[in-house]
N, C-alpha and C positions, 0 to 999 in steps of 0.2 A: 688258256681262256682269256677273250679278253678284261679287260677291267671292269666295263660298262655292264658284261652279262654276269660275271661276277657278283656285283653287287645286287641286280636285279635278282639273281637266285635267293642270293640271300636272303634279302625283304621276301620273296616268295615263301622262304623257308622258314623268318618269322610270322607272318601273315600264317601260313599253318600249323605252327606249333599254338599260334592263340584260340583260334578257329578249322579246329583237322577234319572239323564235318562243313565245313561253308561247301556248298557244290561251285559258285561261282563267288568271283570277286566286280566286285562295279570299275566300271569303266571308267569312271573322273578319281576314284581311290588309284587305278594304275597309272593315269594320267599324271595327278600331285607325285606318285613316288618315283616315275620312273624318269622322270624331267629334271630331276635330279641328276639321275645315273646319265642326263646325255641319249637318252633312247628316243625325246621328241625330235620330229623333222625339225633343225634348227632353222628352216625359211618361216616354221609356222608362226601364225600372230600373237600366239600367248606364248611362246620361245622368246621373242623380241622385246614382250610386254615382259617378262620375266628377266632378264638381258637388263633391261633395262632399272629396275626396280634395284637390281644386283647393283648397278654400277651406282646408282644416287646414294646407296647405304655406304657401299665404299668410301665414296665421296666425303660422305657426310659424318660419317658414323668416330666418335673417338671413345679413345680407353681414359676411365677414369681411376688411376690406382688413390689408395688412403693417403700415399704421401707422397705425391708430386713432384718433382725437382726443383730445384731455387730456379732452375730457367723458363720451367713453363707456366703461362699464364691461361687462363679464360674468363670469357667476359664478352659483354656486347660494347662491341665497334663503334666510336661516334663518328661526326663528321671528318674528313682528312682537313689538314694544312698542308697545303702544299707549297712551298717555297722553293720552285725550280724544278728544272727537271730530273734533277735526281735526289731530292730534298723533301720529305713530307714526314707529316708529326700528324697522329690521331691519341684522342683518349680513349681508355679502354677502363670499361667499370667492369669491375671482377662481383665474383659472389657476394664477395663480405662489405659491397659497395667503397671501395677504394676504388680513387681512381689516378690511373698511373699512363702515363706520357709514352708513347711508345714513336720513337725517332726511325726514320727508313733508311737508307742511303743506297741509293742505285747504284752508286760507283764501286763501291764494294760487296755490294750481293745483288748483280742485276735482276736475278730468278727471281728471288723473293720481294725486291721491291717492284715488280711488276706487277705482279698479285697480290699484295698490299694496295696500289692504285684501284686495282679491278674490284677489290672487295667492299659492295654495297656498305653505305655508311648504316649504322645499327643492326649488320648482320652478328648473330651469337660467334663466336672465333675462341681457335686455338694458336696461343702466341708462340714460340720459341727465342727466348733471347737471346744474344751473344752471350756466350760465357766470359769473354778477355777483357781487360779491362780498357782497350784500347778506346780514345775521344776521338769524334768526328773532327774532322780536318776541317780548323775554322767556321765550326759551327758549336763549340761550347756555350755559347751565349746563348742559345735555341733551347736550352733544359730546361724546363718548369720551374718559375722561380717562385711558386704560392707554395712550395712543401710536399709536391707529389713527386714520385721515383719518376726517374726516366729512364726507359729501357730500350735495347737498342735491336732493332729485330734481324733474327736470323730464318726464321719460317713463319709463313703464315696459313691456317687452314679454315676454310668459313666452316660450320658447323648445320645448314643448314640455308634455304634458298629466303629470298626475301620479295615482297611485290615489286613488281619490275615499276609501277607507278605510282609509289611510297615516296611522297614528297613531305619532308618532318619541318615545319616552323615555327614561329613560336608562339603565334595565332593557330594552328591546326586544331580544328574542329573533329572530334570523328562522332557516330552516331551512337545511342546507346546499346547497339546489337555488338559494337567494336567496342564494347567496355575495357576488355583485355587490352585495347590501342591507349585509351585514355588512360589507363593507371599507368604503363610503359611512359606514355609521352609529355602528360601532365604532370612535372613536378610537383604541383599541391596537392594532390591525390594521393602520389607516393609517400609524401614525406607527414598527411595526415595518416594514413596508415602506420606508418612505421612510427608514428607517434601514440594513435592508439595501444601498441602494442608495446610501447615502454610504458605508458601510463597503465596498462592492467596489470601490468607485471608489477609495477608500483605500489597499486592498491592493494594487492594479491599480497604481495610482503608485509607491508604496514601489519597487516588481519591477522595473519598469521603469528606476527610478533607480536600481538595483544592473544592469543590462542585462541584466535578462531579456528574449527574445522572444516574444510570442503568439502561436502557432501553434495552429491548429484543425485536428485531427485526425477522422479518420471515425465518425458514431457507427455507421454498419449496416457490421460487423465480419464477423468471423466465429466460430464453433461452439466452443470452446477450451478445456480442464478449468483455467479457474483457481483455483477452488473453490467459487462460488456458482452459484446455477440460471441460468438466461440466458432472455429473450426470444426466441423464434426469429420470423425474419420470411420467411414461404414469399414466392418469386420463380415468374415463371414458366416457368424452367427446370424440368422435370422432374427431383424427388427433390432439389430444390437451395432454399437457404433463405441468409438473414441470419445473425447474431445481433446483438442489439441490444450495443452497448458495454460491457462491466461497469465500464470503466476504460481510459485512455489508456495502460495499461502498455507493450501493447509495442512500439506507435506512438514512443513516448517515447524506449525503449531506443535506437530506432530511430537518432530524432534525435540521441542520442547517437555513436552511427556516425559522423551526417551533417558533423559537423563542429558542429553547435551548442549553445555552448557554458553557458546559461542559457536554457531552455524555461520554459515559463507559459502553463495553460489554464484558464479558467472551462469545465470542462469538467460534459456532463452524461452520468449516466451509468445503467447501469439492469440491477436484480438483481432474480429474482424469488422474495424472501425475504421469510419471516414478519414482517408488520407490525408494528409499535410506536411507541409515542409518538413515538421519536428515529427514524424510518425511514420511507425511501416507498420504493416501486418505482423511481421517476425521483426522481435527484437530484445538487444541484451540486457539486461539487468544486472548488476551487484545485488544479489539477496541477501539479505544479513537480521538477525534477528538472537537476542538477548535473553535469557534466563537471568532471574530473579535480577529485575533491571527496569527503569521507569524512561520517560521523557529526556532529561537530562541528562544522565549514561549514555542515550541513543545519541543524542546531538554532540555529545563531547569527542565520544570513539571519531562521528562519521567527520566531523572538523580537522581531528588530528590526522589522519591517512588525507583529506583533503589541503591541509596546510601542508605535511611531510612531503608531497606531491610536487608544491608549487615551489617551495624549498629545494626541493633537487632540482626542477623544472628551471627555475630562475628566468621568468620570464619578460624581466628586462636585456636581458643578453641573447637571451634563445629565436626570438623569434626574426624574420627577415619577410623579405619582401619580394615574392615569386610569381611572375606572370599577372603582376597585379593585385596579388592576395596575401595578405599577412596570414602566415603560419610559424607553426615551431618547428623546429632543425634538430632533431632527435643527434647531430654528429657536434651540434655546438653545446651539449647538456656538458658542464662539467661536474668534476668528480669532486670538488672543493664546497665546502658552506659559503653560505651567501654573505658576502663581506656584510661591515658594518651599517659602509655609507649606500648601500646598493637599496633602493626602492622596491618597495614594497609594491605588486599590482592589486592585493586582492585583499577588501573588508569585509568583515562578517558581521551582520546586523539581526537582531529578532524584531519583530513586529506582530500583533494580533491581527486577526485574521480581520474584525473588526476596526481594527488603525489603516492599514492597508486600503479597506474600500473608503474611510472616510478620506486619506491624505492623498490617496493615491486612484480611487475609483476602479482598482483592480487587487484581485487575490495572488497575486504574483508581480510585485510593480519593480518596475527597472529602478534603480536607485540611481542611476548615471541619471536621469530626466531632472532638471534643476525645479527646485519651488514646489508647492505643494499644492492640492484643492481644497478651498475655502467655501465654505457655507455665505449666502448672503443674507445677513441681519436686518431686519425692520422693512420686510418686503410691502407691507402696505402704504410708505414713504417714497413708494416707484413701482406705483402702480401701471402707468404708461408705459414703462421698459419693461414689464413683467407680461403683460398683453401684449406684448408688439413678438415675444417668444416662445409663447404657449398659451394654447387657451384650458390648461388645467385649473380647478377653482382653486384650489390650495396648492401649489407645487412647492417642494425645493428646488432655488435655485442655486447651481455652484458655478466657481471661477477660480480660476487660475491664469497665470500670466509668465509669458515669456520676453527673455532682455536678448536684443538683436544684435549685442554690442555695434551701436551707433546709426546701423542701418536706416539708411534715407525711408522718410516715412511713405515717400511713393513708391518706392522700388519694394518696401513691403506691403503697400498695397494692390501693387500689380498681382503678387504673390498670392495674395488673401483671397485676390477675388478666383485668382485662378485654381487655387486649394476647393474653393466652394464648389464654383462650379463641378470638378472635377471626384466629389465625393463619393464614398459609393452609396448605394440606395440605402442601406439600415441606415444610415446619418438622415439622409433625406426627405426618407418615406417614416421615417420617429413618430410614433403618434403624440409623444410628447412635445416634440416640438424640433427645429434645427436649432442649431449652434449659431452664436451672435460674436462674433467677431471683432474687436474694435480697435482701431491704430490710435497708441499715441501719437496728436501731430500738434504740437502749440502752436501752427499758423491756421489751424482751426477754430470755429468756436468750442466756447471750454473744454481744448485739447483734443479733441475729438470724440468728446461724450458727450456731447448735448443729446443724447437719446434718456441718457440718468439725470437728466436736470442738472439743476445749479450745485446741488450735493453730489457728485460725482466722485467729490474728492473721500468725501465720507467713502463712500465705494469702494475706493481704490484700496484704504488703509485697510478696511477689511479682508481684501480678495490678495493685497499684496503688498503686507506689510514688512516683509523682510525686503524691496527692493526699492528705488527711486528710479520712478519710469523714465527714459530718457525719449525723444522722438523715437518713432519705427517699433517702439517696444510696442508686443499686442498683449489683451486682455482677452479671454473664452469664456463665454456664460453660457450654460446649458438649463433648462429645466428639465424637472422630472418627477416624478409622485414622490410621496413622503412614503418612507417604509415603517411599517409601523411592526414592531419587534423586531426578533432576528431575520435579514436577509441573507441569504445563503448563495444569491448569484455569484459568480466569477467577476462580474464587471459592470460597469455604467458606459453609458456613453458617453460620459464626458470624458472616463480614464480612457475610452478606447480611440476617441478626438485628438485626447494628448496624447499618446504614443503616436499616432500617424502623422498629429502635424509635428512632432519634435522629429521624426525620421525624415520627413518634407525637408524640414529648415535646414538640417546635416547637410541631406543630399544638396541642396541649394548653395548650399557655403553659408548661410547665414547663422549657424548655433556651429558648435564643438561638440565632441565626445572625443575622451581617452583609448588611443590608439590601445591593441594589445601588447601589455608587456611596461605601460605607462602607469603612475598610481593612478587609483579609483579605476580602471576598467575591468575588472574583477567584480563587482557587488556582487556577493553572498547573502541570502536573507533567508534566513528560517521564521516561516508563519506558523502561528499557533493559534488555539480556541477556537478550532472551526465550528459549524455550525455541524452539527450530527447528521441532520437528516436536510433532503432537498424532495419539494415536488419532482414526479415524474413528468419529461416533457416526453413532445411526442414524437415517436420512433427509437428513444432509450429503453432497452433491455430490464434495465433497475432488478431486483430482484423476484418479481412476479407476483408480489403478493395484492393485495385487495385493498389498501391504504391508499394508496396512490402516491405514498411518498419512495423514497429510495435511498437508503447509505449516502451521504454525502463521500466517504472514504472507500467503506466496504465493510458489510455486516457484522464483522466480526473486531471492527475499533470500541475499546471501551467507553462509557462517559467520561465527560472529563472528568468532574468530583462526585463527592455523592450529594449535593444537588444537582445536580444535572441526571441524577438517576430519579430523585426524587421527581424531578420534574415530567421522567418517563412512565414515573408510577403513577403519576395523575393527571395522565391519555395528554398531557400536551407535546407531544415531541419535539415541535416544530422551534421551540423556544431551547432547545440543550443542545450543549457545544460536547463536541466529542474529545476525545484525549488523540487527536492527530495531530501530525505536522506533515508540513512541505520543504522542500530547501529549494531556494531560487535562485536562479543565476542571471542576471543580466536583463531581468523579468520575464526567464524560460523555465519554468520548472523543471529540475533536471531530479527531484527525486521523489519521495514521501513515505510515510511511516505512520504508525502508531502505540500506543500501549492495548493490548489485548484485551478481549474478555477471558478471562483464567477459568471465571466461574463459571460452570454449566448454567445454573438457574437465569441467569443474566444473560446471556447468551441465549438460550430458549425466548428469555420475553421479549428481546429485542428482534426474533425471528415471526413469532407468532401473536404475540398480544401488538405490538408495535407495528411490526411490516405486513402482519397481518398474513402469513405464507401460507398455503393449503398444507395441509398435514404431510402430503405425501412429499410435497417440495421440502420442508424439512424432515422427514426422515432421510433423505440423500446426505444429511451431515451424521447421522448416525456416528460414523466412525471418530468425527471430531468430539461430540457429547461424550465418547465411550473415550478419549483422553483426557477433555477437560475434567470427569468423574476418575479420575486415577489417580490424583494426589500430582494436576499439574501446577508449576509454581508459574508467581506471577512474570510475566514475559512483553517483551514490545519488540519493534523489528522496526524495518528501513529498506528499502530499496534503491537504489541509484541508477537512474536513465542511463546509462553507458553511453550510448548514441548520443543522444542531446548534449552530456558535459562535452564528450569530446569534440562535437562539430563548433559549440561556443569557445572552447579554449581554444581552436584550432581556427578561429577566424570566418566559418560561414553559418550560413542560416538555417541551412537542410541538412538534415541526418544522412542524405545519398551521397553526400561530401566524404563521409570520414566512414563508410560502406561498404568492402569490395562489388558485393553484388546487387545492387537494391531493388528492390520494388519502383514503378513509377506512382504516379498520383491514382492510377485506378488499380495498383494491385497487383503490376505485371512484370513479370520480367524479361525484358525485351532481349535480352543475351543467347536464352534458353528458348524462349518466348511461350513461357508459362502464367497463367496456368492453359492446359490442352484441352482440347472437346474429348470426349471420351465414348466409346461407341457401348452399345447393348451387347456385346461380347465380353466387353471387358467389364462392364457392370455387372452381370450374371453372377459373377461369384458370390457377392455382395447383396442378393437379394434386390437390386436395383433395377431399375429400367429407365427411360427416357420418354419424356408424356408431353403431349401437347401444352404448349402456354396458354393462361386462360387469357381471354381478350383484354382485363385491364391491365395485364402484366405486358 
């Protein structure tokens, strides 16, 4: 018999032993088995198409044994050098990112170095080296002389086909739907990544060596007014849904109950909040949180795994300079402690939350921005300069001042006016008033303030008594209402004038900042005393209750002392600072924390006599009051931006930097290209359907 009907028996004969009662078999099942045995017409189309498919795996396809031979390599192919015509050197990056010199030589293996030429640069390859140890003939000098192997080739196989109009430079742009191109071809992308991923492992240890636990909590939660919008994920329960996790909060508290007494989670977690550079919908945290542990324990642990970090990191040596962007080089970290005389990049400073908006005009202020903001004294003494920038009847006015080192007093005022002009509207359209601007220039009169009178100088010593103005240096006056008690904003106008004109003047060449890796480019700052609670503005979530106020943190941060509780027992809230903090980096919040409520009764008043919650929005904590009621000990916690630290230690602005996959500005991901419209078939499970928009939507 021959072979062909042989084997079709066969399959015939397994086909009825699985099925002895099928009356017939399908036609495209005999088709798949029998195109095998050789029984399709081989002129036919899907014979050829098959033909075909066969011979590309051939091609393509290699064996990968556990242990390899010292001759064979793999790795993607970089560009050839070619030195003659039977002379050519490419790099080849292997798995373990080594990368090793791989030398041709036509005259002694014409076969292989032909196909080495033909093989597209950056295609994925199987190498084969020489085994002998023989040297190219007058070409020794050609061997990498930076410390990489050079190997000398005896075969080569491409592993796989590449675009025929894949042109790599060192400008190549690709689109965000080719994300995969840009991590491949962008060295800062790779080498943020692979720095992420030694920096968690980092942190990961540190915790551990202090006996934290990692425990993985649920991310599909449930529905909860923490303060941000939430993901909701419909079930098929009828009228029943998820939410997606915003935070391991009170999973955490949880474990606190449980008896465990150091928790730690790379947790992820997800808000469905206005995007920004520093923001995605999904994103990682270090969760960490303490039994029987206050403020000071929390800041000390999170300092030492952040020091032990920069320590190993040594980020005077580590980082370089790639396509324009300063990053770190996860292959330059050495295994050695940081000598004596080697600099320091990074300082750790506290400040109240309170020092902060007065010094600085922000709850998170960069500490690299030189000088501080100054109140101005005896405003009724400059009347006329107080009218000329607000018409508020009583305002504070502040200032601060910047030193141009020398800068000609015109070429800073070309600057100034073009800053003005070019501001954006919140500056502009300020019902309190614009920004006043003023250049020192002595071939002015009195220096260029004659807008302050003749006492100008008085002015100056006030707003900027740590410098002596030189020409070109400027002065910023803002006004603005008097706040009367505790404010609780994030910022002023005028901290938020100085931060964009201090980035202005960088960009310009005219000011400095400490490169990564330099001393002082590091600022570290932990704020404390915040204010407990904030009005609710509008389109914030806040906790839903009927007060109108909201968690400055999140409902469940203690007061800070017991005055500040006292103060909540006698209905003023708005006047008590909470027991949180923040840790800052470079004036980006990269984390925050606080000490708990332990007690239930406290916990309750702050839900319902304070935020004012409907009954039934607090019994959704139910399960939390039935820990706090169990004999739980007192506790605080911390979390750490993961994203954020890393894209600032790693040299950019945006979290999609240091990302594999990220969201864009509206939530998308262009790769995938999610999220999908979804049809009334697929919603039906779910109790859903798809409804007309109303007209104002």
């Amino acid at each position: 018999m021959p072979p062909q009907i042989g084997r079709c028996a066969a399959s015939l004969q397994r086909v009825h032993s699985l099925t002895p009662t099928a009356p017939f078999l399908s036609r495209q099942w005999l088709l798949r088995t029998f195109h095998g045995s050789s029984l399709l017409p081989r002129d036919s189309p899907q014979s050829d198409k098959h033909d075909e498919i066969l011979e590309t795996w051939r091609q393509y396809s290699a064996q990968f044994p556990t242990e390899s031979p010292a001759n064979i390599h793999y790795g993607f192919l970089r560009p050839k050098r070619n030195l003659g015509k039977h002379l050519s050197f490419a790099d080849l990056t292997t798995p373990t990112g080594e990368q090793i010199q791989i030398c041709s030589n036509g005259e002694q293996n014409p076969e292989a170095h032909a196909a080495f030429r033909d093989v597209p640069a950056h295609s994925p390859v199987l190498i084969r080296a020489r085994t002998d140890a023989q040297a190219l003939e007058g070409h020794e000098a050609d061997s990498a002389k930076d410390g990489r192997r050079t190997i000398y080739l005896d075969h080569i196989q491409p592993l796989n086909s590449m675009p025929p109009k894949l042109i790599i430079t060192k400008d190549v742009v690709f689109p965000p739907r080719q994300r995969f191109q840009q991590i491949r071809y962008h060295e800062e992308l790779r080498l943020r990544l692979e720095f992420r991923s030694w920096l968690k492992a980092k942190l990961s240890n540190s915790l551990l060596e202090k006996g934290f636990t990692d425990i993985e909590t649920p991310t599909l939660f449930k529905s909860t007014p923490e303060g941000a919008r939430e993901f909701v994920v419909p079930v098929r329960g009828k009228g029943k849904a998820y939410a997606l996790s915003q935070s391991p909060q009170q999973y955490k508290q949880a474990l606190m109950g449980s008896g465990i007494m150091r928790y730690m989670q790379w947790a992820r977690c997800y808000r469905d909040e206005d995007a920004r550079t520093d923001r995605q919908p999904e994103f990682t945290q270090l969760d960490m949180e303490w039994a029987f542990a206050g403020a000071e324990k929390v800041q000390k642990d999170v300092n030492d795994i952040v020091k032990d970090a920069l320590a190993a990191l040594r980020p005077s040596v580590t980082y370089q300079d790639v396509r324009g962007q300063r990053v770190p080089s996860v292959s330059r970290l050495a295994e050695s402690k940081r000598t004596a005389d080697e600099p320091e990049a990074h300082q750790f400073t506290t400040l109240t939350f309170a020092e902060c908006m007065e010094a600085h005009g922000s709850d998170k202020p960069d500490l690299r921005i030189p000088g501080r903001i100054r109140a101005m004294q005896n405003l009724n003494e400059y009347r006329s300069f107080v009218s000329m920038i607000t018409h508020l009847p009583d305002p504070e006015v502040e200032a601060f001042a910047f030193s141009l080192n020398g800068n000609p007093a015109s070429r800073t005022r070309e600057l100034v006016v073009k800053f003005m002009d070019e501001l954006p509207d919140a500056f502009k359209q300020n019902p309190d008033g614009m920004p006043q601007i003023l250049v020192y220039d002595t071939s002015k009169p009195l220096a260029g303030f004659s807008s302050l009178g003749h006492e100008y100088e008085s002015v100056l010593e006030q707003v900027a008594p740590e410098q002596e103005l030189e020409n070109g240096d400027i002065v910023v006056f803002q006004a603005r209402e008097k706040v009367h008690g505790q404010n609780c904003a994030s910022s002023t106008k005028l901290g938020d004038l100085r931060r964009l004109l201090w980035k202005t003047l960088i960009d310009e060449g005219l000011m400095e900042t400490p490169q990564l890796g330099e001393p002082g480019s590091l600022q570290f700052l932990w704020v404390t005393d915040f204010p407990m609670f904030k009005m609710v503005e509008q389109g914030e979530p806040g906790q839903g209750g009927a007060a109108g106020i909201a968690a400055a943190h999140h409902p469940f941060t203690a007061p800070g002392s017991e005055e500040d509780l006292k103060i909540l027992l006698s209905g003023d809230p708005m006047q008590a600072k909470s027991a949180a903090y923040d840790l800052v980096l470079n004036g980006v919040e990269i984390g925050g924390g606080s000490v708990r409520n332990h007690v239930a009764s406290v916990q309750r008043l702050i839900m319902t006599d304070v935020l004012k919650m409907a009954p039934e929005r607090v019994k959704e904590f139910d399960h939390l009051f039935e820990v706090l009621e169990a004999g739980c000990p007192p506790h605080a916690g911390f979390a750490l931006g993961f994203d954020r630290m890393v894209a600032l230690l790693s040299g950019t602005a945006t979290v999609r930097d240091v990302i594999a996959f990220p969201k864009t500005m509206k939530g998308e991901d262009l790769f995938v290209k999610s999220p999908s419209k979804l049809t009334n078939e697929q919603l039906a499970p779910y109790n859903l359907r798809l409804g007309k928009a109303k007209p104002e939507q």
